[in-house]
C-alpha positions in Angstrom: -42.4 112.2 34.0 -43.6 113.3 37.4 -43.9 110.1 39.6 -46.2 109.1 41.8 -44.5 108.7 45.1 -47.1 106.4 46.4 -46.3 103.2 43.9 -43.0 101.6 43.6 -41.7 98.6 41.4 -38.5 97.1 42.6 -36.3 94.7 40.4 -34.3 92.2 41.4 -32.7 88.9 40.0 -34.7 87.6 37.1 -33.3 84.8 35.0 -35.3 84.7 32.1 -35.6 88.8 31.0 -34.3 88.5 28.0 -37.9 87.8 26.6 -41.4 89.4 27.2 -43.2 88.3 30.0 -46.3 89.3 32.7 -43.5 90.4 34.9 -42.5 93.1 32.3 -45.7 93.8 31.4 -46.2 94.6 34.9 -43.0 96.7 35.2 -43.9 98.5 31.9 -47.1 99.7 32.6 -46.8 100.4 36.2 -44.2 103.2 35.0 -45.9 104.3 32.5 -48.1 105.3 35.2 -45.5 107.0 36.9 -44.8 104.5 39.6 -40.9 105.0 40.9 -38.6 102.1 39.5 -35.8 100.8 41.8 -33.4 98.3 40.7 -31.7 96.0 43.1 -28.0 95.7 41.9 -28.9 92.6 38.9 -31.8 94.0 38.6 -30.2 96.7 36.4 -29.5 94.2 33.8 -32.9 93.6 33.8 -34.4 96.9 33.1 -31.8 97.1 30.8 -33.3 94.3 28.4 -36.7 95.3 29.4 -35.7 99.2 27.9 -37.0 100.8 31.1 -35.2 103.4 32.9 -34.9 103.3 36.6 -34.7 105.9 39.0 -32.7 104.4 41.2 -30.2 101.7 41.1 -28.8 100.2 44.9 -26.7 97.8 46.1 -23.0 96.4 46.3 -22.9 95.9 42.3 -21.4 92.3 43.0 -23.9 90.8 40.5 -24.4 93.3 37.7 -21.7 93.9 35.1 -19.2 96.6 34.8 -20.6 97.3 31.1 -24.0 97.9 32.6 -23.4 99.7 35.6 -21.7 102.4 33.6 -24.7 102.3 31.3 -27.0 103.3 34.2 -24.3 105.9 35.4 -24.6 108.1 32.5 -28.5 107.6 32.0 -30.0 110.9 32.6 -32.0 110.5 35.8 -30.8 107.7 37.6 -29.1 107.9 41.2 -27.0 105.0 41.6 -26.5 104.1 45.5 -23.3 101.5 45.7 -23.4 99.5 49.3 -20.7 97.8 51.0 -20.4 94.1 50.0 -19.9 93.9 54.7 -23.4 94.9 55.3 -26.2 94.0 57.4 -29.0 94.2 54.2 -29.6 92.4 51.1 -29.7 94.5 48.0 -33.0 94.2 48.0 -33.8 95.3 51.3 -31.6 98.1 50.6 -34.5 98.8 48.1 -37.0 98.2 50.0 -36.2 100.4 52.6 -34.9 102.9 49.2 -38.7 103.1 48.4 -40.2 103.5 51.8 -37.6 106.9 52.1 -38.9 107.8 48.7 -42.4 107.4 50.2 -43.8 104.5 48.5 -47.3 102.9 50.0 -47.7 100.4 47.3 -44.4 98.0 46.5 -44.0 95.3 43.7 -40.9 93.3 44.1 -40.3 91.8 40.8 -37.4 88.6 40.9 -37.4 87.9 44.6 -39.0 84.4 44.5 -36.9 81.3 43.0 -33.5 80.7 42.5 -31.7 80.8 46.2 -33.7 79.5 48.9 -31.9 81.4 52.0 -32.8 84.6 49.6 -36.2 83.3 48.8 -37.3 83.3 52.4 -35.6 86.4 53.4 -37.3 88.4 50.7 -40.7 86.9 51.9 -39.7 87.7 55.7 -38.9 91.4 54.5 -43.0 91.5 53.6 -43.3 91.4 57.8 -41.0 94.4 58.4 -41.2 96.6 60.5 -40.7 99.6 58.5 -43.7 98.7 56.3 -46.0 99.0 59.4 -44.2 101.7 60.5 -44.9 103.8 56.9 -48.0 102.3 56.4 -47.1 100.3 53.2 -48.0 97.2 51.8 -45.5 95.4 49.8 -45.8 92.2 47.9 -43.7 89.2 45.9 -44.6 89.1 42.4 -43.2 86.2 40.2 -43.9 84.4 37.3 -46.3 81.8 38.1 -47.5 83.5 41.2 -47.6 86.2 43.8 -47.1 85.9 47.7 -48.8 88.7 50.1 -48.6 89.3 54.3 -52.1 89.8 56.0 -51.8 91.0 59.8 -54.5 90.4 62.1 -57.6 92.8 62.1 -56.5 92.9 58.2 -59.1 91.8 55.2 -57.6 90.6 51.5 -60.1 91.0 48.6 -57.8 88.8 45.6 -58.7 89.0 42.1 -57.9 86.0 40.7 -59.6 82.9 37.7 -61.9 79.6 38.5 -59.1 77.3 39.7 -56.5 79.5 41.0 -54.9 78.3 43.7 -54.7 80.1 47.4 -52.5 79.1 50.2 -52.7 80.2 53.7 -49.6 80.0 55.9 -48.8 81.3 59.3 -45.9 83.4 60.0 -47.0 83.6 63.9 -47.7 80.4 66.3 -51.1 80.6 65.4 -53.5 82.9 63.2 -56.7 83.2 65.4 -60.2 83.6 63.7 -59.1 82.7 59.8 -62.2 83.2 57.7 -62.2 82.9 53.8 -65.1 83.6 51.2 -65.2 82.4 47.5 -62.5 79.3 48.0 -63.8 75.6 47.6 -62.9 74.5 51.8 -64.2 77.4 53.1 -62.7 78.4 56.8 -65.1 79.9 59.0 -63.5 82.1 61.9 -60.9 78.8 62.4 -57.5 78.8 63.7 -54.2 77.8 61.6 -51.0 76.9 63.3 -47.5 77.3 62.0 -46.1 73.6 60.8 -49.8 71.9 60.1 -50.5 72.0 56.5 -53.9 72.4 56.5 -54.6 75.7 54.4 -52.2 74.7 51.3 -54.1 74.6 48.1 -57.5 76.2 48.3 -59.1 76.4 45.1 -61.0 80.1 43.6 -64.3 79.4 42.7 -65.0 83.0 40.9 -63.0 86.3 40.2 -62.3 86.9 43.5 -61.6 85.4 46.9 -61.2 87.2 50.1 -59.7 86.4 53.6 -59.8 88.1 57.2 -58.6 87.2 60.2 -58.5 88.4 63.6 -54.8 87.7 65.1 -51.3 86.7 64.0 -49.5 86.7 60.8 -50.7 85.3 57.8 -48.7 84.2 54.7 -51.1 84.0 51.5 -49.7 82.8 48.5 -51.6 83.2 45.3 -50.9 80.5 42.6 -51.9 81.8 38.9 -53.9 78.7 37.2 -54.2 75.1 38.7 -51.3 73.4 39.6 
């Protein structure tokens, strides 16, 4: 299948693959599609039970088994990259950047919320790197119950989403300057939001789809599927 260099679907850690869910939905039809499927080191096991094959499997192998990674070394078509355990990357950095060389505008992580919380946060930092900017890609969290996105100032977010989702805006940056939102129950109207003040946790959809722009800064939104 001939893949389409600018969509790429990276798996990491994911504790409950063993049966059918929206994430492998997700994974399934997005390379179907042809969009380039990276695993990050236990995220082989994963497309393993899912039946998918990657085309690419990085890391320092410390958390998949032996069985598995000689599996994936004898599956036509997939280059496995093993890291040094002493390294300055996670895995799934090491993927990231894995997809930005393979020229990937559009990236999925799949397995990169939950679980660890030091790995949690880094894997939501990586949304701010610089290579993104740099390639001009866009990258974003995907996770059961919800997905978590990076706006930059200047930048506008049109979210599909149900009645009663939730929307959370936080800020990466001191302050994010100008926040406006449309379609969300407290609307913000070209406001400021300051990093530790909690004041745009929990915003409500009202429709299909909600949008926010805002002039300056970074801006963490976290999309909640359903009520909480």
């Amino acid at each position: 299948m001939e893949r389409k260099t600018g969509q790429a679907v990276i798996i990491g850690f994911i504790e409950n693959r063993d049966f059918p869910s929206h994430l492998y939905t997700f994974a399934k039809s997005a390379v179907e599609s042809g969009a380039i499927l990276i695993c990050a080191d236990g995220g082989g096991e994963v497309a393993l039970a899912w039946a998918l094959t990657p085309d690419l499997l990085v890391g320092d192998m410390d958390s998949i088994s032996p069985a598995s990674l000689d599996v994936l070394r004898h599956m036509q078509g997939v280059e496995v990259r093993i890291a040094p355990a002493e390294k300055d990357e996670t895995d799934l950095e090491l993927a990231l950047l894995t997809a930005l060389e393979r020229g990937a505008k559009e990236i999925t992580i799949l397995g990169g919320l939950g679980g660890r919380l030091d790995h949690t946060l880094g894997n939501i930092y990586l949304l701010a790197a610089d290579q993104l900017v740099q390639a001009g890609a866009k990258a974003r969290l995907l996770g059961e119950e919800e997905e978590v996105l990076l706006l930059r100032g200047g930048e506008t977010l049109a979210l599909a989403g149900k009645p009663g989702d939730l929307l959370s805006l936080i800020p990466l940056t001191p302050e994010a300057r100008g926040v406006r939102t449309g379609e969300l129950y407290y609307p913000l109207k070209s406001e400021p939001l300051f990093i530790g003040p909690t004041r745009g946790i929990s915003n409500v959809f009202t429709g299909e789809k909600a949008t926010v722009f805002f002039e300056e800064g970074l801006l963490l939104v976290i999309h909640r599927f359903g009520p909480a």
